[in-house]
N, C-alpha and C positions, 0 to 999 in steps of 0.2 A: 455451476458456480465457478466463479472465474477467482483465482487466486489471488489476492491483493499485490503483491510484487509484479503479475502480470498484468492486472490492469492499470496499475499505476505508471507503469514503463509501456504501453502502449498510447495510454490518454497525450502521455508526456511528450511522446513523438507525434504520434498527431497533431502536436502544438505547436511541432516545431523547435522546442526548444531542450540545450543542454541540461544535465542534474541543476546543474549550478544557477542555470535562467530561472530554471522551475523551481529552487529553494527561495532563488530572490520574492518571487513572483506571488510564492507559498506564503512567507515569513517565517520561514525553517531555515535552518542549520543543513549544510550540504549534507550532511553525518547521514541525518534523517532522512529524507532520500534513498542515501545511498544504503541504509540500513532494509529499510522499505522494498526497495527492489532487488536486493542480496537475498530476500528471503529470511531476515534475521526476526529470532523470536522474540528479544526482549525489548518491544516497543514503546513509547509511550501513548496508549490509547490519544487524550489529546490532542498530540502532535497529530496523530496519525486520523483522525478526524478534522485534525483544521487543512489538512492535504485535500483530503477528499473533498471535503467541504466547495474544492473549486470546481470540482464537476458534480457539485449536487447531490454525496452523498456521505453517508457517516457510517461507521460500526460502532454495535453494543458489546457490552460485555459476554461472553461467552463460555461457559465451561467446555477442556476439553472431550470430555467423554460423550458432549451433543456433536461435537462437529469431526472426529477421529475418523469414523466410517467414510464420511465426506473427503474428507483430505486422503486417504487412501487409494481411492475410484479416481480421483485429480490425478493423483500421482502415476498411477498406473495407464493414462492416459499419451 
């Protein structure tokens, strides 16, 4: 499973374009982005769904006690 701040800053370079192209492009807020790709916890699910949304994909809601293990084995990587 690929980490959302890393696939978002990979997608984005593949595009070719700055935070700033990509928030135009999004209809986000540079913030967002850059919140996004800093790795920052306190998201706005929506926001962060209508991002993805330009390569085709979204997140659910999630507790964290299903995904900790996950994130750990990422990390340790």
């Amino acid at each position: 499973m690929k980490i959302l701040k890393t696939f978002l800053k990979e997608k984005r370079n593949q595009a070719g374009l700055t935070q700033e192209e990509f928030a135009d492009r999004a209809g986000v807020a540079l913030t967002v982005i850059r919140k996004i790709e800093q790795g920052k916890g306190n998201l706005n699910l929506e926001k962060v769904n209508h991002v993805l949304s330009m390569f085709g994909h979204t997140l659910a809601p999630v507790a964290i006690k299903d995904i900790e293990p996950q994130i750990q084995d990422d990390e340790s990587r």
